[in-house]
C-alpha positions as CSV (number, residue, x, y, z in Angstrom):
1,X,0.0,0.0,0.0
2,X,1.4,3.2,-0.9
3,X,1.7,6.2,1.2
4,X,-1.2,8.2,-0.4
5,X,-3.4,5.3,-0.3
6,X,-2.5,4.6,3.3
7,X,-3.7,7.9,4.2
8,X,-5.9,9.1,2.1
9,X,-9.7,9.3,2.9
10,X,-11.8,6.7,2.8
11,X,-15.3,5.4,3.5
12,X,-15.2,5.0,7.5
13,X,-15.0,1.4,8.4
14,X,-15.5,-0.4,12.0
15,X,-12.2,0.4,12.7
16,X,-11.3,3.2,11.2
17,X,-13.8,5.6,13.0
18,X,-16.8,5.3,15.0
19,X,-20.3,7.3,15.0
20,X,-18.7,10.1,17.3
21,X,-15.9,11.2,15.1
22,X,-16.7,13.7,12.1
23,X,-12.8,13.7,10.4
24,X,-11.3,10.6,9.2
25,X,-8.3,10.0,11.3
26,X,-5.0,7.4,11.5
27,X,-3.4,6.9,15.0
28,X,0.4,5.8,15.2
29,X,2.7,4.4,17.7
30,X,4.6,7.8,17.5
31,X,5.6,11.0,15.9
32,X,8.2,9.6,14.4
33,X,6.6,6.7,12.2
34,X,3.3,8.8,11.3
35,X,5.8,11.8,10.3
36,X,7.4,9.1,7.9
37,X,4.6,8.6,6.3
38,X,3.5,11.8,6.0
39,X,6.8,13.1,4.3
40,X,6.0,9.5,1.7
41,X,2.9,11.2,0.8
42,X,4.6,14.4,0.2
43,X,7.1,13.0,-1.6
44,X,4.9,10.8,-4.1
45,X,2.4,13.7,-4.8
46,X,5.6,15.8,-5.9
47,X,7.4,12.8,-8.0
48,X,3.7,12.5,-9.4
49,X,3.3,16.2,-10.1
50,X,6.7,15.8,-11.7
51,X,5.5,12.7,-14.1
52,X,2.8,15.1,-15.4
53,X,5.0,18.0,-15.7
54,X,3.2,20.5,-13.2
55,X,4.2,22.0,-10.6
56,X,3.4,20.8,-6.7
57,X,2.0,23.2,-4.6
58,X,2.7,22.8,-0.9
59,X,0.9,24.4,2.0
60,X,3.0,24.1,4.5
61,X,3.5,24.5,9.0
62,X,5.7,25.4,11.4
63,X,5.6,24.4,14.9
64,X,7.0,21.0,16.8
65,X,4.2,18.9,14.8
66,X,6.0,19.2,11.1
67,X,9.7,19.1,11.9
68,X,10.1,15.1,11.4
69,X,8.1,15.2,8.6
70,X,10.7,18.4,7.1
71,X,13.3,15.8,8.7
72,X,11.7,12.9,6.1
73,X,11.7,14.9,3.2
74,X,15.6,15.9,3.8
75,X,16.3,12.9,4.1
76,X,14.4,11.8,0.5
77,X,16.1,14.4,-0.8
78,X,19.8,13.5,-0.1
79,X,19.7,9.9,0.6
80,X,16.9,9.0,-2.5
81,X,17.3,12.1,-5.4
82,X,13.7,13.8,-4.2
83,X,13.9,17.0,-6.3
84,X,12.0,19.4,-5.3
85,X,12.4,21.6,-8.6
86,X,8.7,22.0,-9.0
87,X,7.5,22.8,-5.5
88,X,5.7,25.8,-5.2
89,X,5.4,26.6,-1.4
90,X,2.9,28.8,0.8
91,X,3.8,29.0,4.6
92,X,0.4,29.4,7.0
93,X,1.4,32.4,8.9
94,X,4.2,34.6,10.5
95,X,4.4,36.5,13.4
96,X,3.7,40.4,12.7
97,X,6.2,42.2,12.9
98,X,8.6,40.2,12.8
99,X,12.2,39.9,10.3
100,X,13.2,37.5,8.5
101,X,16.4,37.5,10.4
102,X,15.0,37.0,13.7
103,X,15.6,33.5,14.7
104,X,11.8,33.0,15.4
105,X,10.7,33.8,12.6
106,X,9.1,31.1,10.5
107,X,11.2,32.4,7.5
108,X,14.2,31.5,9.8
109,X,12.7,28.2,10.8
110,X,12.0,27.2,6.9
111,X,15.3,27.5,6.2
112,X,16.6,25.8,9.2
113,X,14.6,22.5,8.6
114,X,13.9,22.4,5.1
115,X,14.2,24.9,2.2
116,X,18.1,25.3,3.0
117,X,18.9,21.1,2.5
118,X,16.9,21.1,-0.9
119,X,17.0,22.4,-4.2
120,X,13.7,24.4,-4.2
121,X,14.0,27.4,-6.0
122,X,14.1,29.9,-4.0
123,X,11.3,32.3,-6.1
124,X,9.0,29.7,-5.3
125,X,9.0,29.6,-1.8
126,X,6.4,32.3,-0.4
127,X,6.1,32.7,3.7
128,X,4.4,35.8,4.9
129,X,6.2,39.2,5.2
130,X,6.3,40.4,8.7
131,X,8.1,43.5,8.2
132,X,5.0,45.0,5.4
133,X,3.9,47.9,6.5
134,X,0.7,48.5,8.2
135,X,-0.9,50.6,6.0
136,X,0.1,48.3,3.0
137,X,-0.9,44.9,4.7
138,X,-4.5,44.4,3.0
139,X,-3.5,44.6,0.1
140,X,-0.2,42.4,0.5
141,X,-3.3,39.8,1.7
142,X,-5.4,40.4,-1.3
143,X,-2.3,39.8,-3.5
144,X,-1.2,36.2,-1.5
145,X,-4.1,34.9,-1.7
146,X,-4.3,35.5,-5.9
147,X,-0.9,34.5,-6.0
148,X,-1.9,31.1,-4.2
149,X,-5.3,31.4,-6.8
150,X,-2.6,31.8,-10.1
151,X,-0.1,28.6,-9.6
152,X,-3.8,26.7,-9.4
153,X,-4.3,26.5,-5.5
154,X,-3.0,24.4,-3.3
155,X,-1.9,20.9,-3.8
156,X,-1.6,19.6,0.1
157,X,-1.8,21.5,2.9
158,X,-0.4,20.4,6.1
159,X,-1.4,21.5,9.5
160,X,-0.9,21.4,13.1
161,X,-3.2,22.8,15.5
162,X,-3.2,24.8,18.7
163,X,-4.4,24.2,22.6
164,X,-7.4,26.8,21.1
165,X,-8.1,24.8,18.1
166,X,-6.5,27.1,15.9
167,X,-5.1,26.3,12.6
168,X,-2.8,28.7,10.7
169,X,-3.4,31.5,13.3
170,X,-6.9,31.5,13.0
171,X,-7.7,32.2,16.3
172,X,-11.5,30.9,18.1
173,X,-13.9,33.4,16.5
174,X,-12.7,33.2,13.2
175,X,-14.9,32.7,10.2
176,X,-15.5,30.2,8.0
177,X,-15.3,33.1,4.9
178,X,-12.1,34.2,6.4
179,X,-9.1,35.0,3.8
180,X,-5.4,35.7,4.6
181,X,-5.5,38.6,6.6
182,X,-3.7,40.3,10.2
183,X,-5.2,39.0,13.5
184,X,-4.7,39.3,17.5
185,X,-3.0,36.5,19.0
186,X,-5.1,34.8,21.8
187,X,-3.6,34.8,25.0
188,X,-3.1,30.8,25.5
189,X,-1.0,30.9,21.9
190,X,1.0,33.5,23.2
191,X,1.9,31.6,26.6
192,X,2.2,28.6,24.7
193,X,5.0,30.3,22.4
194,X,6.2,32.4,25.6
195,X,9.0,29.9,26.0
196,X,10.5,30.4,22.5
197,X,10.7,34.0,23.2
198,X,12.1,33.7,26.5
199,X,8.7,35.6,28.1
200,X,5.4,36.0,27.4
201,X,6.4,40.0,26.7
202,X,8.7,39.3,24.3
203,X,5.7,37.0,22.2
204,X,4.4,39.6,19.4
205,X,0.5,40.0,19.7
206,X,-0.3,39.6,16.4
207,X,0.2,37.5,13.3
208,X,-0.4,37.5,9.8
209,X,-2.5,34.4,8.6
210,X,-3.8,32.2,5.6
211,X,-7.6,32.7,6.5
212,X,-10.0,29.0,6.8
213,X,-11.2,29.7,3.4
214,X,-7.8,29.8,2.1
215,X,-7.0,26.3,3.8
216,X,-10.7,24.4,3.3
217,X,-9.5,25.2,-0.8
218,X,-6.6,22.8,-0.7
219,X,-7.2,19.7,-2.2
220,X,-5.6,17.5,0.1
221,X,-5.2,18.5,3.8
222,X,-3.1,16.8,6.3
223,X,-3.0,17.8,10.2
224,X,-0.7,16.3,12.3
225,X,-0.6,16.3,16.1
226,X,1.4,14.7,19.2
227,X,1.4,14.6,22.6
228,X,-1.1,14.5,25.2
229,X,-1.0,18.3,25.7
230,X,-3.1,17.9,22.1
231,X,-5.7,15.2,23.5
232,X,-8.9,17.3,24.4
233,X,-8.7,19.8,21.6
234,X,-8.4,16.8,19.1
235,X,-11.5,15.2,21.0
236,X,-13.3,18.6,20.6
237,X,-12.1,19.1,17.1
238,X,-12.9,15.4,15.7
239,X,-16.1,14.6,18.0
240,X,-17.6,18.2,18.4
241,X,-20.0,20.3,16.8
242,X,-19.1,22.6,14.1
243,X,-17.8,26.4,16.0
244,X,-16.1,29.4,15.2
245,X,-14.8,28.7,18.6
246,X,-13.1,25.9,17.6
247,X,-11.9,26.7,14.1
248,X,-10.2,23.7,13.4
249,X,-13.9,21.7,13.3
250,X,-13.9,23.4,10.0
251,X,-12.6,20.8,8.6
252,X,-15.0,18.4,9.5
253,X,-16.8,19.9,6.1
254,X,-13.5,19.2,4.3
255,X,-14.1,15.9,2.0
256,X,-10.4,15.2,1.9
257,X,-8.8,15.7,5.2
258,X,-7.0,13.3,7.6
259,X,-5.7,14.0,11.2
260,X,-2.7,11.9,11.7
261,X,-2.5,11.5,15.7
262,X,0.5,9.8,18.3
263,X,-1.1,7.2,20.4
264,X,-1.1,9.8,23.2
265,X,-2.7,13.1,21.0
266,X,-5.5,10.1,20.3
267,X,-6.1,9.0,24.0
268,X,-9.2,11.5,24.9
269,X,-11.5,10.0,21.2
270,X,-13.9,7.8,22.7
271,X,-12.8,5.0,20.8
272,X,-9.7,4.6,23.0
273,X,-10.7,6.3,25.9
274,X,-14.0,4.2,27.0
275,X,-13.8,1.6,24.1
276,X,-17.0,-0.2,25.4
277,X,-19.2,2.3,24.3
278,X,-18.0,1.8,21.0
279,X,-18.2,-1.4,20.1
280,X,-17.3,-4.8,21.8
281,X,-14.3,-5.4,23.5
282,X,-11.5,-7.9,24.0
283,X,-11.5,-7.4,27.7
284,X,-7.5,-7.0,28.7
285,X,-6.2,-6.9,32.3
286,X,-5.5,-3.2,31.7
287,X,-8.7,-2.3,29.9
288,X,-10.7,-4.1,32.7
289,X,-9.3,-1.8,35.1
290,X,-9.8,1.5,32.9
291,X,-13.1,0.3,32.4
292,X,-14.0,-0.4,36.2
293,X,-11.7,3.0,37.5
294,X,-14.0,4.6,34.8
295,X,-17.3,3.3,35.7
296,X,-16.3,4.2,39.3
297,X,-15.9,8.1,38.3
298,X,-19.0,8.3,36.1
299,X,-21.4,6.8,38.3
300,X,-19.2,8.6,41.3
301,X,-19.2,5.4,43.5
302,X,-16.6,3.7,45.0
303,X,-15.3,0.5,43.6
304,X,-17.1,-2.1,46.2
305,X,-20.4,-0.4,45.6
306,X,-20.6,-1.0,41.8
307,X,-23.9,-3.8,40.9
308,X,-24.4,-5.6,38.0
309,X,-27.0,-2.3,36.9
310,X,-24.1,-0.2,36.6
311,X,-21.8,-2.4,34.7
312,X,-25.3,-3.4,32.3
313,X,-25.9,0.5,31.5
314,X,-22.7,1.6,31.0
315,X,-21.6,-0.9,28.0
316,X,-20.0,-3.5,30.1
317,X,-22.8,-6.1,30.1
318,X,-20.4,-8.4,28.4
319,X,-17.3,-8.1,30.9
320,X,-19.6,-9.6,33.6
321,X,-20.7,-12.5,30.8
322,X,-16.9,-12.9,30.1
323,X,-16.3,-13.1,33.7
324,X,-18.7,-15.3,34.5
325,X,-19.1,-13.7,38.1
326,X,-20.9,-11.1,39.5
327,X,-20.3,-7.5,39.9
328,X,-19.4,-7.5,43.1
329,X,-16.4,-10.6,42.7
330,X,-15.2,-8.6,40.0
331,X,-15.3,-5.7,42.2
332,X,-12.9,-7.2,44.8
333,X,-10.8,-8.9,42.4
334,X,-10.2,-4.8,40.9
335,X,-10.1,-3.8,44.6
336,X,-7.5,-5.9,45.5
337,X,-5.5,-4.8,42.6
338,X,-5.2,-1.4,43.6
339,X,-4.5,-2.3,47.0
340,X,-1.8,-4.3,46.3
341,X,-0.2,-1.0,43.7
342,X,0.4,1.1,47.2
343,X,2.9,0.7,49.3
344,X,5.9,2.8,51.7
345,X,8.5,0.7,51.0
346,X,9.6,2.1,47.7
347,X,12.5,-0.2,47.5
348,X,10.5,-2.8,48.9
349,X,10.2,-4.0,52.6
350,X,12.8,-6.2,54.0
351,X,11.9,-9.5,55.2
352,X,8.1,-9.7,54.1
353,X,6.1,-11.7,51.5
354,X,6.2,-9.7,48.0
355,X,4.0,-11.9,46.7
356,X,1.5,-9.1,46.7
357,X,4.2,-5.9,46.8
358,X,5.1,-3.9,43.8
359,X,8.7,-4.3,44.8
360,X,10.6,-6.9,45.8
361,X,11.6,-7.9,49.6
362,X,15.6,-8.6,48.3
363,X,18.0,-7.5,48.3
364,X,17.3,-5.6,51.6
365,X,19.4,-3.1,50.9
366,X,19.4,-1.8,46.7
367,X,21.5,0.1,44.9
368,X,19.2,2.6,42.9
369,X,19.7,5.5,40.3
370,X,17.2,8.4,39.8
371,X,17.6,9.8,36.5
372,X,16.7,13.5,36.5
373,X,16.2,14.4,33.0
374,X,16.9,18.1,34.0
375,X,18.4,19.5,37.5
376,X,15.0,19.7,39.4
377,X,12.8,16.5,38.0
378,X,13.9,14.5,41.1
379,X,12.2,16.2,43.7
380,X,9.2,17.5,41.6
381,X,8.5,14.1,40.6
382,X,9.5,12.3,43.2
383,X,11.1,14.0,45.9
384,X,8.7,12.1,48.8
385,X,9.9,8.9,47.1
386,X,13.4,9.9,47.0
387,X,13.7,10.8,50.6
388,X,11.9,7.4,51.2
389,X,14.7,5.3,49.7
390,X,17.4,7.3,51.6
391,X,15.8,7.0,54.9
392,X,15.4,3.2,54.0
393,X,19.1,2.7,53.7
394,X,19.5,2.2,50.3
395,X,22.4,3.2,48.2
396,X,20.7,6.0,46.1
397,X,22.6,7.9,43.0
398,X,20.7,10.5,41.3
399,X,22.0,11.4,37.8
400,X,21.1,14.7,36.3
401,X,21.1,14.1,32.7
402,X,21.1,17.9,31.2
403,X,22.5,20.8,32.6
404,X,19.4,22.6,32.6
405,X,21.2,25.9,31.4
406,X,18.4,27.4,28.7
407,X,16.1,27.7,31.7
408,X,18.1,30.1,33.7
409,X,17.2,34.1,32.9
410,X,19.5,36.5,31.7
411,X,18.4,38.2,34.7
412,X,19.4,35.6,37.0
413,X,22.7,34.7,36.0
414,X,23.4,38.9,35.4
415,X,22.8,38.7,39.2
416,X,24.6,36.0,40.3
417,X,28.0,37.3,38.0
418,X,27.0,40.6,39.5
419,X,27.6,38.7,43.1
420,X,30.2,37.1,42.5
421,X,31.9,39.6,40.5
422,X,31.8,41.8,43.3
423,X,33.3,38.9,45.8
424,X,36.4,38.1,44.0
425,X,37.1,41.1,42.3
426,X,40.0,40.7,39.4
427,X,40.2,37.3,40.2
428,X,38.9,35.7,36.7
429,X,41.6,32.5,37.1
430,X,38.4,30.3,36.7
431,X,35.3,32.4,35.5
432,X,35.8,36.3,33.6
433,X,32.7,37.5,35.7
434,X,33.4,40.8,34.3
435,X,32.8,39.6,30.4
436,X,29.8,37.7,31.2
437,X,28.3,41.0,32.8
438,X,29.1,42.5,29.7
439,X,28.0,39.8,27.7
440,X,24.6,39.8,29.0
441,X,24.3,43.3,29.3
442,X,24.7,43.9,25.7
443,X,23.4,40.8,24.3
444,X,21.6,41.2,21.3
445,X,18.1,39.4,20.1
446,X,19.1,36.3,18.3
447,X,22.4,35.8,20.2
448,X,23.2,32.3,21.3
449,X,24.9,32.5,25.1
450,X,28.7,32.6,25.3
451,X,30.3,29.0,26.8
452,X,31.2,30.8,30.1
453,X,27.3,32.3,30.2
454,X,26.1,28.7,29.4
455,X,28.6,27.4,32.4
456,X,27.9,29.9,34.5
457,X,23.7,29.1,33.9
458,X,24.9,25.5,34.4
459,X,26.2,26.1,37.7
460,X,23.4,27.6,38.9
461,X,21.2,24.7,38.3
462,X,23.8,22.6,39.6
463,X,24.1,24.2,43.1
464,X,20.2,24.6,43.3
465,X,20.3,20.4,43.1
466,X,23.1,19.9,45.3
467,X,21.0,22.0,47.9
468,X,17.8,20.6,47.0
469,X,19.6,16.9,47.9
470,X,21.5,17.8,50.9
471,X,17.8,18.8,52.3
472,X,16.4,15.4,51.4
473,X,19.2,13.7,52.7
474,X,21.8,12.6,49.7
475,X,25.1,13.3,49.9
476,X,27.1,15.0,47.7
477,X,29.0,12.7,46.5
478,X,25.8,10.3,45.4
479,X,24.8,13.3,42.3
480,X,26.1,12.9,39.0
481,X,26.1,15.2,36.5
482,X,26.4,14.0,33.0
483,X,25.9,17.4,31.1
484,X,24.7,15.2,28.1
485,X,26.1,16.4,24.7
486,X,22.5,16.5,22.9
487,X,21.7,19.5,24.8
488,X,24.3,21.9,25.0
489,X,23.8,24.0,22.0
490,X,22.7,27.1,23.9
491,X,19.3,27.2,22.0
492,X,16.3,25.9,22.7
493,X,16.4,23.3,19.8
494,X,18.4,20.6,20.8
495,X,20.8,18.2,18.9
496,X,19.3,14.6,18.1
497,X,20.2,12.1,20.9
498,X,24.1,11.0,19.6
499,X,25.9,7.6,20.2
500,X,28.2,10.2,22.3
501,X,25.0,10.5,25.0
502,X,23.9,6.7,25.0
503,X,27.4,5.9,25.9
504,X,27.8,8.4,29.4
505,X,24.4,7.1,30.3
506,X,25.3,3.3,29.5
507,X,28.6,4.3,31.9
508,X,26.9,5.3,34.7
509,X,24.4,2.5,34.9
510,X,27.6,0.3,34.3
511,X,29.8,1.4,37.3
512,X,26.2,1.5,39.6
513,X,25.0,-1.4,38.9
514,X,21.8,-0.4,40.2
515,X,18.9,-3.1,41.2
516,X,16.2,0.1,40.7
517,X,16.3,3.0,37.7
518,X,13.6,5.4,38.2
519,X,13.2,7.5,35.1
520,X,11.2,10.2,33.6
521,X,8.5,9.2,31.7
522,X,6.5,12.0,31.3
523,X,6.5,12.8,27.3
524,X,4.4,16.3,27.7
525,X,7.7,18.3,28.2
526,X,7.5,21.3,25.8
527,X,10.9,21.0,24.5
528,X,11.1,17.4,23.9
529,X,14.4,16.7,26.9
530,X,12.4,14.3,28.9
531,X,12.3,12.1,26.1
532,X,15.8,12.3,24.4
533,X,16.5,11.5,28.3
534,X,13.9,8.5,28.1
535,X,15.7,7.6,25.1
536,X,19.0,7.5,26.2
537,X,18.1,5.6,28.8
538,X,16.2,3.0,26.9
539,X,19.2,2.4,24.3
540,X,21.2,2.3,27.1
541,X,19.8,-0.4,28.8
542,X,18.9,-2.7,25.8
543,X,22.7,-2.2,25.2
544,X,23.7,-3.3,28.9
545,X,21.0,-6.1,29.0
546,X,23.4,-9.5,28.2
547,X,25.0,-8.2,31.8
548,X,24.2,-10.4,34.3
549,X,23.8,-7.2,37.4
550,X,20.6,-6.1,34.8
551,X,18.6,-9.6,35.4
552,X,17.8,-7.9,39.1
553,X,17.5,-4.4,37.4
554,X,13.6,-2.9,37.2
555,X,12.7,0.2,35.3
556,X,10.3,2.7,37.1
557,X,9.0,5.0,35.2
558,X,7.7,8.7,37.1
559,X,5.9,11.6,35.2
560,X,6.9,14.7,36.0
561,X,5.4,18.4,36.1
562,X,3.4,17.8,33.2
563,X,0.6,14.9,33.7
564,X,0.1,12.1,36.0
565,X,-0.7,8.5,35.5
566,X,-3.9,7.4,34.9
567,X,-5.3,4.7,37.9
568,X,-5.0,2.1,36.2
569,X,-1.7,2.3,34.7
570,X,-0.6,2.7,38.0
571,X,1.9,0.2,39.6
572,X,3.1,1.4,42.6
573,X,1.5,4.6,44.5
574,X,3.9,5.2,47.3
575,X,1.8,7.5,50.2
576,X,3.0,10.9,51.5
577,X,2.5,12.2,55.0
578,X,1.8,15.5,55.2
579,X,5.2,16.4,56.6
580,X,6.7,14.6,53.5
581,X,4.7,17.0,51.5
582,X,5.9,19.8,53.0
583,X,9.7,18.2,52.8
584,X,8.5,17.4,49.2
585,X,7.7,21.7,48.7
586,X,10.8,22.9,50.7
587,X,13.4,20.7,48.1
588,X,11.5,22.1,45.1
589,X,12.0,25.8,46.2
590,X,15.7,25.4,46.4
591,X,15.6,25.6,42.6
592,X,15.0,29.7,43.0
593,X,16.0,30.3,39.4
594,X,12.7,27.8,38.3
595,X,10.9,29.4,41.0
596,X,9.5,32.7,39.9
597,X,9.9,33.3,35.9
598,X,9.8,29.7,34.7
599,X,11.1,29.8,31.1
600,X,9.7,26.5,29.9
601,X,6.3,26.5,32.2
602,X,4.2,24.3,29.7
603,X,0.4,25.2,29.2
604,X,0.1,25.5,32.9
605,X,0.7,28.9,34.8
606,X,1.1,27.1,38.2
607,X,4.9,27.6,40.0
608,X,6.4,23.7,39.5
609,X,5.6,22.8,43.7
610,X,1.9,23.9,43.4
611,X,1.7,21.5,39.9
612,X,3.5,18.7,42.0
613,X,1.5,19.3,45.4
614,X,-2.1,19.6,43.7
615,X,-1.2,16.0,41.5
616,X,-0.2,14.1,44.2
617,X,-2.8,15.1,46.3
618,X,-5.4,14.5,43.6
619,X,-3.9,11.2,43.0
620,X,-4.7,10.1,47.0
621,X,-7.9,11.6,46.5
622,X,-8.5,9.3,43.6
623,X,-7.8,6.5,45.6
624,X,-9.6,7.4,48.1
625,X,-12.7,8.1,45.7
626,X,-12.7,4.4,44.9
627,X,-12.6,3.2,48.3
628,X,-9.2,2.6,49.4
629,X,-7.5,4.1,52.3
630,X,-7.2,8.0,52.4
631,X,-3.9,9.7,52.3
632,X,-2.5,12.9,52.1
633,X,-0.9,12.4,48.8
634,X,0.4,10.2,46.8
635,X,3.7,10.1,44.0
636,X,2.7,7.5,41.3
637,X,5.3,5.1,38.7
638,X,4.7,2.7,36.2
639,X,7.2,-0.9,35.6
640,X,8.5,-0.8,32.3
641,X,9.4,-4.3,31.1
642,X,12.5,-2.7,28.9
């Protein structure tokens, strides 16, 4: 099956979409395999266009969602002789104003992933102008959108979309009629772009736009998304009602369109969140427990009072027929199941039965690395645990992957080189604090930090952590800092994870030898660090696996400021006491450079110990909502069978 025909629309089928979705839709393990087959169909479209002798015209993103796909087609282009000779490109949008120069700048980020690695002619490639002047910027709109009419319209369009639903820039409220054209930024794009710009201020409030019309003209249309950040506004945009409020349901009236969805963008459709409403079901041990964690929160009982009424009018009539029990066996059975998830003993209690623990009893004593993707994960994630398996004896190690130097402000480090500057004077035998002041006090808009900037930002993370540790209890001489390679190229856009990386992680496991990893396996990270960390760490270990010390090695996975785990993919849910919670808060403030102007903050405006506090406390509440003992709070991890 060919690319285009993989993707293309087609008449819904029983598994292709259900009676709740309104846009024909493909889910893939990952970003990286759907992005592949995006950049396929790309790529036969053009060689077809070429065949015929007419030129391919490409609507085309920017964003996080496309940049595998532009990855792909470079790919094509130097490994396989893709020509891209007759493209014809039109970008979506571009910040107003904004130069070409600037490095966020979609004309900057064209060039950086695609247009400068293959031979498109430059005259072809049309982005919009962010430096047009005001008065003149109607009729540069008028005169894009002919220009878009005269090459014939637009091939394929490819899309991402926004938390608001927005596509292009067309922000909730726009019209169905609309053309290209200025428009205001909504607030939740700009704080979702605030990170690339170092601050929210620094975001420009408008943007200049292909309108819905101009997109809903494309004969082909492609939108791509990832991540669970994406889950709900794909629910509302596939499964909701038509709305300028949501502008990407538009293309529910689209008769060629395809959303091509991660695994995790996908979760919130009904079709894989409650499955049994759907259609019948092959009743898994995990999707019994969804199901039954589910049922619990809709019919807002707790697990033991569930009857055989509440499983028959919810569509799980036939997991009691497969069961062959009634509700209330299969209520203990589930019961028992959670109960057996929670336990203190992170490491696992010494001299006990396991049979029923989520760790095991031996050895007494482990030897057990925390990877820290950057310099404050540990204790956001898991600090209550972490102190846990210190005050348990075990040999603990936590290894901070990244520096974590693109999240300390200029304003923070100018302070700190200020400090310092003024304690040593003329001494600059290790650091010139005196360039560095300079450095940041003249630094221009695009400039990448200086190496001693970077070092210095480096540092500052690094003694947050080692204060942040001595207050849980680790000694200093249990943190590692691997400064991984991958990262340190003073931009936010990273390098890819390098055999260079695998290796120091692969080292440190080596020497450890460790009976427990705990890892970061929260995906939702803005930036994408948590899982080149995650990925590191899973080469690492498939490489290390013929050792005999990793036949008593288990994975844990933790998620971080992001999301939590759902109940039921729960394994172990360690309890807090509230004076862990408040040890838990103090750790996290020692990282005062995260504390007050986060950099990366996410979609959520919450300082990083208020995220952490309210999820492990909603997670006891959880529990405690289906019938299980009450706590203050609760950290959560997943076993990953690596």
């Amino acid at each position: 099956m060919s690319a285009i025909q993989l993707l293309s629309y087609v008449k819904p089928g029983k598994y292709e979409t259900t009676r709740f979705e309104k846009i024909h839709n493909k889910v893939f393990k990952n970003a990286l395999e759907a992005s592949i087959i995006v950049a396929r169909e790309i790529a036969e479209l053009i060689k077809l266009k070429q065949a015929q002798n007419l030129p391919c015209v490409l609507g085309l993103a920017t964003g996080s969602s496309p940049i595998k796909v532009y990855d792909e087609l470079v790919r094509l282009h130097k490994e396989e002789g893709l020509s891209f000779s007759n493209v014809i490109s039109f970008n979506l949008d571009e910040y107003y104003p904004m130069t070409k120069e600037n490095n966020q700048s979609y004309h900057y980020f064209m060039q950086q992933h695609l247009f400068d690695h293959v031979d498109i002619n430059p005259e072809n490639i049309n982005i919009p102008n962010g430096t047009i002047a005001i008065a003149d910027l109607n009729q540069y709109c008028v005169d894009y959108e002919l220009k878009i009419k005269e090459v014939g319209g637009i091939d394929f369009q490819l899309l991402g979309i926004g938390r608001t639903g927005h596509v292009g820039f067309n922000e909730p409220g726009s019209h169905i009629n609309s053309g290209t054209r200025i428009i205001t930024l909504d607030h939740i794009t700009r704080v979702d772009a605030s990170s690339d710009f170092n601050g929210i201020d620094n975001v420009p409030k408008r943007a200049i736009t292909m309108g819905v019309s101009t997109i809903l003209r494309s004969k082909r249309i492609v939108l791509m998304a990832w991540g669970q950040n994406k889950a709900d506004i794909i629910k509302r945009t596939i499964q909701g009602d038509i709305s300028s409020e949501v502008p990407a349901t538009f293309l529910q009236n689209h008769t060629n369109t395809t959303f091509v969805l991660d695994q995790s963008a996908a979760s919130e459709l009904t079709r894989f969140k409650t499955p049994w409403l759907v259609d019948t079901c092959v009743w898994t041990p995990e999707l019994k427990s969804k199901a039954i964690v589910w049922l619990c929160q809709h019919t807002n009982q707790s697990i033991l009072k569930l009857t055989d009424r509440d499983y028959n009018n919810n569509g799980m009539s036939d997991l009691l027929a497969q069961e062959e029990c009634s509700a209330y066996d299969l209520n203990i059975n589930m019961f028992n199941v959670l109960q057996h998830t929670i336990t203190g003993w992170p490491g696992g209690k010494p001299d006990t039965d396991d049979s029923y623990r989520p760790e095991r009893a031996n050895p007494a004593k482990k030897r057990i690395i925390l990877f820290s993707p950057h310099p404050d994960d540990d204790v956001i994630s898991m600090g209550g645990t972490f102190s846990k398996l210190i005050k348990q004896g075990h040999d603990v190690h936590v290894v901070y992957q990244t520096s974590g130097n693109i999240a300390v402000t200029d304003d923070e480090a100018l302070k700190f080189a200020e400090v310092s500057n003024d304690f040593v004077g003329d001494d600059v035998t290790k650091i010139n604090f005196t360039a560095i002041i300079d450095f940041l006090n003249y630094k221009t808009e695009n400039q990448v930090d200086s190496l001693e900037v970077r070092k210095l930002k480096g540092l500052i993370r690094r003694r947050e952590s080692y204060a942040a540790i001595r207050y849980i209890g680790l000694k200093d001489e249990n943190a590692h800092f691997l400064d991984l390679p991958f990262y340190e190229t003073g931009q936010i856009k990273k390098n890819p994870l390098g055999t260079a990386d695998v290796e120091i992680v692969k080292d440190i496991i080596a020497k450890i030898k460790p009976h427990q990893v705990f890892a970061a396996g929260d995906l939702a990270d803005p930036h994408g660090t948590h899982e080149v960390c995650l990925n590191a760490i899973f080469e690492a270990m498939k490489q290390l696996k013929s050792k005999p010390f990793m036949n008593d090695c288990w994975l844990w996975l933790y998620r971080g400021a992001w999301h939590e785990w759902d109940i039921h993919e729960i394994d172990m849910a360690v309890p807090l006491s509230p004076d862990e919670v408040l040890l838990k808060r103090h750790a996290i403030l020692y990282h005062q450079s995260q504390k007050d102007r986060v950099m990366f903050q996410g979609n959520d405006s919450r300082e990083f110990w208020v995220r952490a506090e309210d999820r492990n406390k909603n997670t006891a509440k959880l529990y405690d909502d289906l019938g299980l003992a009450e706590y203050e709070a609760i950290e959560a991890f997943k076993r990953f069978n690596y």
